[in-house]
C-alpha atoms as a printed R data frame, in Angstrom:
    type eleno elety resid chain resno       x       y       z
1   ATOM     1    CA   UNK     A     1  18.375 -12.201 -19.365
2   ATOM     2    CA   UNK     A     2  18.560 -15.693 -17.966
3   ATOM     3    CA   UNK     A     3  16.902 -16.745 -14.654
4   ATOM     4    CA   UNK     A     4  19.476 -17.837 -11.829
5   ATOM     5    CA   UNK     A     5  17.025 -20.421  -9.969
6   ATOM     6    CA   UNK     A     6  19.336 -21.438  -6.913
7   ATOM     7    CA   UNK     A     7  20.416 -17.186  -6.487
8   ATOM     8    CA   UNK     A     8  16.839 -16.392  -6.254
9   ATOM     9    CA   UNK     A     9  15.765 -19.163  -3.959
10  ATOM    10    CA   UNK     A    10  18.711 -18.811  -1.721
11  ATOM    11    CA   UNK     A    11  18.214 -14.922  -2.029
12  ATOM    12    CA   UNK     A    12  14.572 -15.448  -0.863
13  ATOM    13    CA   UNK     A    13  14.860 -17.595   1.610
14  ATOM    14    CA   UNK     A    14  17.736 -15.823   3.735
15  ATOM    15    CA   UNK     A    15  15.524 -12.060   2.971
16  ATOM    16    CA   UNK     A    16  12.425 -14.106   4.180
17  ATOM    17    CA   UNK     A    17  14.914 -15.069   7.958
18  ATOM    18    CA   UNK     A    18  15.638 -11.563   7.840
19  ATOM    19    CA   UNK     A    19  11.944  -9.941   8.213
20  ATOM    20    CA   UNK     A    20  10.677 -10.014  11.867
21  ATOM    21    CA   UNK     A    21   7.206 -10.804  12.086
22  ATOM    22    CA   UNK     A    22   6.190  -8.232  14.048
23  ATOM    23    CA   UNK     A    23   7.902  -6.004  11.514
24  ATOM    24    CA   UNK     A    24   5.557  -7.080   9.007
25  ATOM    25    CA   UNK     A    25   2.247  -6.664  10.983
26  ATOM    26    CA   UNK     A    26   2.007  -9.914  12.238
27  ATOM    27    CA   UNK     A    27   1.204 -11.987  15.252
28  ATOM    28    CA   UNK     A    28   3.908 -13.552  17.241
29  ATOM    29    CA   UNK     A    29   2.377 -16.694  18.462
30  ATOM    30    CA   UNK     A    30   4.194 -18.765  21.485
31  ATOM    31    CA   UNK     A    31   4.777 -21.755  18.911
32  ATOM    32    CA   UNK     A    32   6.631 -20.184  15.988
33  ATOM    33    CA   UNK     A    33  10.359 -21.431  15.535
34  ATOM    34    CA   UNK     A    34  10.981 -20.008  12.312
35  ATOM    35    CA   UNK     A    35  13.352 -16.611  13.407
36  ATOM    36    CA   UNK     A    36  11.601 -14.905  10.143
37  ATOM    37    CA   UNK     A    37   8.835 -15.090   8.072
38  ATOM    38    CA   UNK     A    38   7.259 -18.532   7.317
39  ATOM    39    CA   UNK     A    39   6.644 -19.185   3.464
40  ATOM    40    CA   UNK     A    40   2.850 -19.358   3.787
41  ATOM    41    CA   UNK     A    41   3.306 -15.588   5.551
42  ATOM    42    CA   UNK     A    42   5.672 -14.085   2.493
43  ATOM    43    CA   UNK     A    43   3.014 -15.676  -0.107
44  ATOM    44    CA   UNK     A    44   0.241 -13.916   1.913
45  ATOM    45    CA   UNK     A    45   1.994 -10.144   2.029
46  ATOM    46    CA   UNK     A    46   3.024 -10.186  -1.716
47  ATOM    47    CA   UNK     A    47  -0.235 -11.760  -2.641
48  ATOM    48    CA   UNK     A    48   0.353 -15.266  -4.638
49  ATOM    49    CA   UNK     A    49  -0.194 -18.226  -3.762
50  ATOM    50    CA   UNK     A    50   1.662 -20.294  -1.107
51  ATOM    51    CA   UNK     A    51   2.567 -22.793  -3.675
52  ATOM    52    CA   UNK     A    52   3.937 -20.575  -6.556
53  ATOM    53    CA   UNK     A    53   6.417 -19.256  -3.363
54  ATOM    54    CA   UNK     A    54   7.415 -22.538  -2.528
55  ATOM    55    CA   UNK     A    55   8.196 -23.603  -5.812
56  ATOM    56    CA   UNK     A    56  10.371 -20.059  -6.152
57  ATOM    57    CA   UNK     A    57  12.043 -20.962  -3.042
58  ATOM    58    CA   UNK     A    58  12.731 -24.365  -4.128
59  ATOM    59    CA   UNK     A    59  14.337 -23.424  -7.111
60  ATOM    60    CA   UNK     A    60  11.210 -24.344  -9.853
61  ATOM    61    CA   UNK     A    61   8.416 -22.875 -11.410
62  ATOM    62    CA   UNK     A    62   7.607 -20.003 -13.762
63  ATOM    63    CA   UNK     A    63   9.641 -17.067 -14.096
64  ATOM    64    CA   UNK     A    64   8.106 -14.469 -11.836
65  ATOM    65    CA   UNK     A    65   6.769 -11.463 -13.311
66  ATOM    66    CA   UNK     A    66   7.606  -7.942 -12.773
67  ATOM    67    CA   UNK     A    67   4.522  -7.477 -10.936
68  ATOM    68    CA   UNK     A    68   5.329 -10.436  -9.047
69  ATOM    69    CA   UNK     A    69   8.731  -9.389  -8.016
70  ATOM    70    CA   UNK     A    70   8.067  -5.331  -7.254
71  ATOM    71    CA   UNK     A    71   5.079  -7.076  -4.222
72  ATOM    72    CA   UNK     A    72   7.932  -9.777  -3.201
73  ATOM    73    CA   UNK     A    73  10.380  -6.475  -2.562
74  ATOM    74    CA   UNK     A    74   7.725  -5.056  -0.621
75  ATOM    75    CA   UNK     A    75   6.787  -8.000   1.522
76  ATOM    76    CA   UNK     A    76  10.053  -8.591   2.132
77  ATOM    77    CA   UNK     A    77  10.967  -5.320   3.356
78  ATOM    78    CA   UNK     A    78  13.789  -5.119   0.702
79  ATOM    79    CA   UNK     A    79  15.722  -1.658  -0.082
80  ATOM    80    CA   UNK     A    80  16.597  -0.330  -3.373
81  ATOM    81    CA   UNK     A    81  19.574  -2.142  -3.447
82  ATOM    82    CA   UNK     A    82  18.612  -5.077  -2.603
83  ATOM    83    CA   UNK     A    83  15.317  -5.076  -4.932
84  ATOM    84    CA   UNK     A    84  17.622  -4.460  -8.056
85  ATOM    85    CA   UNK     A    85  19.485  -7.617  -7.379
86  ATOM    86    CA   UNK     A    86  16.085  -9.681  -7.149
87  ATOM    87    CA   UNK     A    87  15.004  -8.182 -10.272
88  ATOM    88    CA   UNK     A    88  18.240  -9.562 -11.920
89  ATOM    89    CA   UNK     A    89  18.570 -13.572  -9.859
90  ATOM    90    CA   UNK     A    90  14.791 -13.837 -11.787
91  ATOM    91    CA   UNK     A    91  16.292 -12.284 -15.128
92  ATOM    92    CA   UNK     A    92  14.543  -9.637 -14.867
93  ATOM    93    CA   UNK     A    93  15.810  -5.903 -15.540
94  ATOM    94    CA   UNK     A    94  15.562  -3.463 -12.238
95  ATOM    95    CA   UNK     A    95  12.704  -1.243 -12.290
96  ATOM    96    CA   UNK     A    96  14.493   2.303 -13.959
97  ATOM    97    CA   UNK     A    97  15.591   5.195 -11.083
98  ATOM    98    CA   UNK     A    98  13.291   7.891 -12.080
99  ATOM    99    CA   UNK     A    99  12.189  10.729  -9.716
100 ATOM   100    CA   UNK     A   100   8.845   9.797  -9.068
101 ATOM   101    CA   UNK     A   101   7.924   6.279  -8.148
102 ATOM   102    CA   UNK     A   102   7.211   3.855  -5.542
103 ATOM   103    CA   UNK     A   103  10.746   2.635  -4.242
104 ATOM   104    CA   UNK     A   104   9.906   3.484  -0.063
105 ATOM   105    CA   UNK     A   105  11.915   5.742   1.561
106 ATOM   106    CA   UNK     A   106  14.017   3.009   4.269
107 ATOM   107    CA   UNK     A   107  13.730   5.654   6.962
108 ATOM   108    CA   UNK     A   108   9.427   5.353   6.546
109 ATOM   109    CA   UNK     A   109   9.307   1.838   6.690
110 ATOM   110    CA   UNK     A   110  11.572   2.382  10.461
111 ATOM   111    CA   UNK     A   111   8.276   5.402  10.902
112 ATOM   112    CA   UNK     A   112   5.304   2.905  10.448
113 ATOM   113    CA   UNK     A   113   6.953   0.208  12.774
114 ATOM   114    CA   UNK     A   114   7.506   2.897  15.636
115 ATOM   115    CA   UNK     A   115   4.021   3.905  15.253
116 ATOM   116    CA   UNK     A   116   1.904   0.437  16.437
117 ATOM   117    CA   UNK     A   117  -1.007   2.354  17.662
118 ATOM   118    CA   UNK     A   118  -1.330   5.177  15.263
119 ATOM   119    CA   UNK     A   119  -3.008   4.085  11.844
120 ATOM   120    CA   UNK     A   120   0.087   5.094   9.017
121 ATOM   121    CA   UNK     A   121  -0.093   4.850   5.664
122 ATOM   122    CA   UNK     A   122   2.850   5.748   3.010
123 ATOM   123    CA   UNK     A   123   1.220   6.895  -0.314
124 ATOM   124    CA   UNK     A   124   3.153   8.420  -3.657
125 ATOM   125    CA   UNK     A   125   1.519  11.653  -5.175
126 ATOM   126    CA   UNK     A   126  -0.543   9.284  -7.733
127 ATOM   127    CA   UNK     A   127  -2.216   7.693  -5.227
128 ATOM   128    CA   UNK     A   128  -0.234   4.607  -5.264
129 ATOM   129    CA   UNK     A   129  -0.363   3.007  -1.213
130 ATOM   130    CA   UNK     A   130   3.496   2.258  -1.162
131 ATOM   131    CA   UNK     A   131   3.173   0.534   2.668
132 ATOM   132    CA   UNK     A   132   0.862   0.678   6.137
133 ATOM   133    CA   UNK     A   133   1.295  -0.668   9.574
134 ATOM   134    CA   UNK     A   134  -0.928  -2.793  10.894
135 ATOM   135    CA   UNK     A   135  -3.482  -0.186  11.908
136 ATOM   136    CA   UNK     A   136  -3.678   1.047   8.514
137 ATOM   137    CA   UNK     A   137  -4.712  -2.140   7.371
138 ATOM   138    CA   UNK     A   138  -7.326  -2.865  10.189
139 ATOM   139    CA   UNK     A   139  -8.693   0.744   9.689
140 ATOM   140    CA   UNK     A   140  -8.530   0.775   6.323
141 ATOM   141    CA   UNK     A   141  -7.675  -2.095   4.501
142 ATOM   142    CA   UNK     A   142  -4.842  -3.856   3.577
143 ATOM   143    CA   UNK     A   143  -4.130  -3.245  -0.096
144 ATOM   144    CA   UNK     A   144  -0.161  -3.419  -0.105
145 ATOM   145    CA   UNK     A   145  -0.564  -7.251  -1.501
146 ATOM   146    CA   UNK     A   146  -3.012  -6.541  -3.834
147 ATOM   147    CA   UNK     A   147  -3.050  -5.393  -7.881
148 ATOM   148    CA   UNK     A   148  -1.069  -2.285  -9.168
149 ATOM   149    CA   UNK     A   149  -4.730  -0.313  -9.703
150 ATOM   150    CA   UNK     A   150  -5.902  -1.864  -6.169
151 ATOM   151    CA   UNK     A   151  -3.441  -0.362  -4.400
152 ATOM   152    CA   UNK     A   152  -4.290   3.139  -5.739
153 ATOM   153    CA   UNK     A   153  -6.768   5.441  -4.263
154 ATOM   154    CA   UNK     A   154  -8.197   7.263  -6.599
155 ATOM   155    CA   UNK     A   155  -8.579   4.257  -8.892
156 ATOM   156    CA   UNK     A   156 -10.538   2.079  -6.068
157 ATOM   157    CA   UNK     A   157 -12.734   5.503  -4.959
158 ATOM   158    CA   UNK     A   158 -14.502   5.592  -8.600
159 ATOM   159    CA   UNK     A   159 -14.474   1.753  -9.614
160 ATOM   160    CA   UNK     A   160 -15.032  -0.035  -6.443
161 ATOM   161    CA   UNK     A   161 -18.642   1.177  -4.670
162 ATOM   162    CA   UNK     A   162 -17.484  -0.628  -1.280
163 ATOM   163    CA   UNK     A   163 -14.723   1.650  -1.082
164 ATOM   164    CA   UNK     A   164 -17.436   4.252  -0.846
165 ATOM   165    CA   UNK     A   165 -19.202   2.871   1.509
166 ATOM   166    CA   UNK     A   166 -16.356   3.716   4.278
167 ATOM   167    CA   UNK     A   167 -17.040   7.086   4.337
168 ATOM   168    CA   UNK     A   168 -20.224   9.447   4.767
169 ATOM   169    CA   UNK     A   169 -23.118   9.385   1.533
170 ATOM   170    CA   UNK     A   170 -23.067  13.339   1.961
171 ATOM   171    CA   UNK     A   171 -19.404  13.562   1.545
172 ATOM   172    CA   UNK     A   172 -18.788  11.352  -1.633
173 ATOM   173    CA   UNK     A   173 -18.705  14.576  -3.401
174 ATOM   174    CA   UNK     A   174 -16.041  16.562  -1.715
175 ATOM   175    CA   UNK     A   175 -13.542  13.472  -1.581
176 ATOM   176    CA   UNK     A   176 -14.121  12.587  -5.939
177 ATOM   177    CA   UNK     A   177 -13.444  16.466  -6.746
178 ATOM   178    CA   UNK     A   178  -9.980  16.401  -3.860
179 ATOM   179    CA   UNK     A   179  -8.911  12.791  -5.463
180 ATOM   180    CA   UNK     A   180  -9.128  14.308  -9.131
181 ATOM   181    CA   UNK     A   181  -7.966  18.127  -8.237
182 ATOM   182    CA   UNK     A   182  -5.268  16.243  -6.138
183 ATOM   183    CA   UNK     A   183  -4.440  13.960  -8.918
184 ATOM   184    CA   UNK     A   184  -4.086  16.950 -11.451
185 ATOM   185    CA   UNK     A   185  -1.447  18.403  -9.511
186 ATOM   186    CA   UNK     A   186   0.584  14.996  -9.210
187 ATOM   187    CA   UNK     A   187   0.455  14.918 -13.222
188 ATOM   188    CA   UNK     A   188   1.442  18.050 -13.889
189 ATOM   189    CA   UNK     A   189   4.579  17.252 -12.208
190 ATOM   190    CA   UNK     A   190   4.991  14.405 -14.008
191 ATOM   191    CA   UNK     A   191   5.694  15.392 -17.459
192 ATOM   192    CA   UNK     A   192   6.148  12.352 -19.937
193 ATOM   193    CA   UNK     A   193   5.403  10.173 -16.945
194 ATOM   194    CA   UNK     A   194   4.000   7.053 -18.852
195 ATOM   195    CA   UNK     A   195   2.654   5.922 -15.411
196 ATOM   196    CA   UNK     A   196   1.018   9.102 -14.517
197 ATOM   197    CA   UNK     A   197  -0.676   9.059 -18.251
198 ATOM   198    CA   UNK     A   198  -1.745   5.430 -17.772
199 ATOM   199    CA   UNK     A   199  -3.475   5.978 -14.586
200 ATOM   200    CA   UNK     A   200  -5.166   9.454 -15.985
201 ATOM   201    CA   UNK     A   201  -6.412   7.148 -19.363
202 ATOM   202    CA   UNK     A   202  -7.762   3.878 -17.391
203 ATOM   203    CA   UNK     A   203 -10.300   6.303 -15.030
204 ATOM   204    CA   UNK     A   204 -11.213   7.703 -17.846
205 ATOM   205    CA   UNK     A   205 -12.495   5.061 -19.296
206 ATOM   206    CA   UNK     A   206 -13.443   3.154 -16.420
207 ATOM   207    CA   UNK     A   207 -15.365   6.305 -14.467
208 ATOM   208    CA   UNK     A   208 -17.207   9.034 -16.450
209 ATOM   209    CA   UNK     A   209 -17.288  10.723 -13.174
210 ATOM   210    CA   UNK     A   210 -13.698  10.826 -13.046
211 ATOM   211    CA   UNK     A   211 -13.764  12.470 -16.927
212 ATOM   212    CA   UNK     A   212 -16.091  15.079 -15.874
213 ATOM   213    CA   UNK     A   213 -14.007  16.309 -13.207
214 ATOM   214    CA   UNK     A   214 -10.482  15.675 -14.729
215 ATOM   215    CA   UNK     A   215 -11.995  17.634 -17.733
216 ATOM   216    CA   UNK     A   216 -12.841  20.768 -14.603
217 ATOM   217    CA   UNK     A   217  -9.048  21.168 -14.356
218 ATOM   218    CA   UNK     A   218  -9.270  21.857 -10.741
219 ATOM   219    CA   UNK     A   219  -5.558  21.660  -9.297
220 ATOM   220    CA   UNK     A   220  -5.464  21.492  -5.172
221 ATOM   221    CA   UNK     A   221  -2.676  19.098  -3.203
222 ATOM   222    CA   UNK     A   222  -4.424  17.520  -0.692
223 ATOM   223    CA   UNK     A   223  -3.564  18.527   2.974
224 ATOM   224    CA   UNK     A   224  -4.306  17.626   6.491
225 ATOM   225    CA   UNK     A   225  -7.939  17.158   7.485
226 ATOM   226    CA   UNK     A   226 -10.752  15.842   9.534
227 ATOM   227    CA   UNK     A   227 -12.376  12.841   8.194
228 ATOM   228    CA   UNK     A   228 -14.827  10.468   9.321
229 ATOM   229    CA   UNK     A   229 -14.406   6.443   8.782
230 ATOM   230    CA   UNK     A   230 -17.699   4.302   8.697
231 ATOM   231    CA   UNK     A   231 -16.324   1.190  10.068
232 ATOM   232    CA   UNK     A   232 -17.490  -2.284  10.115
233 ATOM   233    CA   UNK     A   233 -16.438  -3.753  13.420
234 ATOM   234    CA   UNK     A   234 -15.889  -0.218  15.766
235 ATOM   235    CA   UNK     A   235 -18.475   1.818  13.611
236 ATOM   236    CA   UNK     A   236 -17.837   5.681  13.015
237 ATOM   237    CA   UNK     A   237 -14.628   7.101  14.049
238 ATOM   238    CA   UNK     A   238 -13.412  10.316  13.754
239 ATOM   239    CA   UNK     A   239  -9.943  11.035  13.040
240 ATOM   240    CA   UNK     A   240  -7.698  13.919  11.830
241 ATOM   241    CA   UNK     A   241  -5.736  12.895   8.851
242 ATOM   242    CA   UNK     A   242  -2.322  14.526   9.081
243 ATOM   243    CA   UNK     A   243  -0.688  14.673   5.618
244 ATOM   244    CA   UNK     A   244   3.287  14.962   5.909
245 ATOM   245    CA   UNK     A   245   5.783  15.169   3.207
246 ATOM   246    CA   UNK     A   246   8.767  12.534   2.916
247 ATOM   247    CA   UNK     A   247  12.124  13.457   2.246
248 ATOM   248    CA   UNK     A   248  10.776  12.808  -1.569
249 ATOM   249    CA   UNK     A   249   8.833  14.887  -2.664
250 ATOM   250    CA   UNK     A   250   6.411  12.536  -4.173
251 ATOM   251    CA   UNK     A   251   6.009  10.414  -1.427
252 ATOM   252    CA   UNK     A   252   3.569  11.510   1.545
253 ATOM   253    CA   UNK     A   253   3.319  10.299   5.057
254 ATOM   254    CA   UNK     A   254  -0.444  10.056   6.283
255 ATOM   255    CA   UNK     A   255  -1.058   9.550   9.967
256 ATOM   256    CA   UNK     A   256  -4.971   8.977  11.382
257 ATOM   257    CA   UNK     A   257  -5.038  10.356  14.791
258 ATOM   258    CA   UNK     A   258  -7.645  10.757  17.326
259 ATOM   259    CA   UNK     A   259  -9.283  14.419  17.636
260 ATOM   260    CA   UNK     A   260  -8.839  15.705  21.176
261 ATOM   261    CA   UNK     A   261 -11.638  15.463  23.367
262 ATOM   262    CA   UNK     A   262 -12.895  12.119  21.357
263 ATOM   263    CA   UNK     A   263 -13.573   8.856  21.933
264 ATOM   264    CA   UNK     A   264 -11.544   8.145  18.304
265 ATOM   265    CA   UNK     A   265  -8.394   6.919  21.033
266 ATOM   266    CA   UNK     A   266 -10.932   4.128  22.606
267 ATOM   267    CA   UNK     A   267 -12.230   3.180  19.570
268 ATOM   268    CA   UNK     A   268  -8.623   2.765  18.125
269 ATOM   269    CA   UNK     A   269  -8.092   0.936  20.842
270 ATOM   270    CA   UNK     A   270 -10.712  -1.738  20.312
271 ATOM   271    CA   UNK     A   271  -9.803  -2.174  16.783
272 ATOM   272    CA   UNK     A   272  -6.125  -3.169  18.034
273 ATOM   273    CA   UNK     A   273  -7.744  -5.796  19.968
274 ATOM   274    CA   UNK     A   274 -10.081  -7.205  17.373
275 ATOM   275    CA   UNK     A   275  -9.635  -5.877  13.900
276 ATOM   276    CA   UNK     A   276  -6.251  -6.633  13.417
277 ATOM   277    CA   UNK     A   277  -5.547  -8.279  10.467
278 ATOM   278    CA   UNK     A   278  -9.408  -9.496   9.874
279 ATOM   279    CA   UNK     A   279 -10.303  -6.131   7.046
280 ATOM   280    CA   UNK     A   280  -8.399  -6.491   3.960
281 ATOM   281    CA   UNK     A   281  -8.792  -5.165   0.634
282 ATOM   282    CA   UNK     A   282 -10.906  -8.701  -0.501
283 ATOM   283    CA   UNK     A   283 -13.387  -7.510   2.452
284 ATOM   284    CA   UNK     A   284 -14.424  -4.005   0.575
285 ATOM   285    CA   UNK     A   285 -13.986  -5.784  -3.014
């Protein structure tokens, strides 16, 4: 398949006037004139650099990769339709319909934007974090713009220590057997699933805590819970973690809400104010 340079920058650039930023978790400062996105902002969200963009939107550089284009559909807020015909302006072939996967449900993406002062996240079965709002990412970390196995949960909780560090010492236990027993039920409704078997075989040989436990065959889907967040700028929060199912059945909507009676609400509050934005994925890396 053959690149068509001037489609793809012309696509880009009118998706990129589209995209409010607001919509995309950002700050609307008194100076902007750009109705959309500016280029530095896209590059930032689908994390590349602002240069490669340009050069994309100017009709130059490399071909983008698959990789590349599947985080330019999400920064840009594109739909199924409209991510199929990016795949094929950069020559590339549309990622294949399947049952399970990470194209978003449209009607979640309206969900998280509705929700400004509610942490959301929008995660597949695998673990995969398919989108958050803006308290998501201050609460949690933005990982939407980051690599395939940084955007999964399960991958970061056994390779990546700091993502440990967000949550109790005494309770490191109870989340690595609900990742893997959660994980085990995803699988084994994912038969043939080259994806799902990928994932399973990379922990496994990147965590043998993650082989012990897989090897347990424990089988639990995770459901709603209380959980407690050790965070850096509003310290320990307590939230209830409300797990609902999308209108796919792979795809699960996660709320973090304050308990009643707590001061979770104030604390949320605070972290609107100043966290916004400043914890990303490269501050827990």
């Amino acid at each position: 398949m053959t690149i068509d340079r001037a489609g793809l920058a012309d696509f880009l650039r009118r998706s990129r006037d589209r995209v409010r930023p607001q919509d995309a978790g950002l700050p609307v400062g008194p100076r902007r004139r750009t109705p959309g996105l500016r280029r530095e902002e896209v590059a930032q969200l689908a994390g590349m650099s602002a240069d490669y963009y340009i050069r994309l939107e100017q009709g130059r550089g490399p071909q983008p990769s698959p990789e590349m284009l599947a985080a330019l559909a999400r920064a840009l807020r594109l739909s199924d339709d409209e991510s199929d015909h990016l795949h094929l302006l950069a020559g590339r072939r549309p990622p294949a319909a399947r049952t399970c996967g990470d194209r978003l449900h449209p009607g979640l993406l309206h969900l998280l934007d509705q929700l400004p002062t509610t942490p959301v996240q929008v995660v597949n079965d695998l673990g995969d974090v398919l989108a958050q709002n803006a308290m998501a990412e201050a609460l949690l970390g933005g990982v939407c713009s980051v690599s395939e196995h940084g955007r999964n949960i399960v991958w970061r909780w056994f390779t990546d220590p700091a993502q440990r560090a967000a949550y109790p010492a005494d309770e490191h236990d109870y989340y690595s057997r609900l990742h893997v027993a959660d994980l085990r039920a995803a699988v084994g409704g994912r038969t043939g699933d080259p994806a799902a078997a990928r994932l399973v075989r990379r922990l496994r040989e990147a965590s043998e805590e993650f082989g012990a436990l897989w090897d347990l065959h424990e089988v639990a889907v995770r459901r709603s819970a209380r959980m407690r967040v050790l965070h850096p700028l509003i310290g320990p929060v307590d939230l209830d973690c409300q797990v609902l199912l999308a209108p796919r059945g792979d795809q699960r909507v996660i709320l973090y809400t304050p308990p009643v009676g707590s001061d979770a609400s104030e604390r949320l509050a605070l972290l609107k104010v100043v966290g916004n934005g400043q914890f990303t994925a490269a501050d827990s890396a």
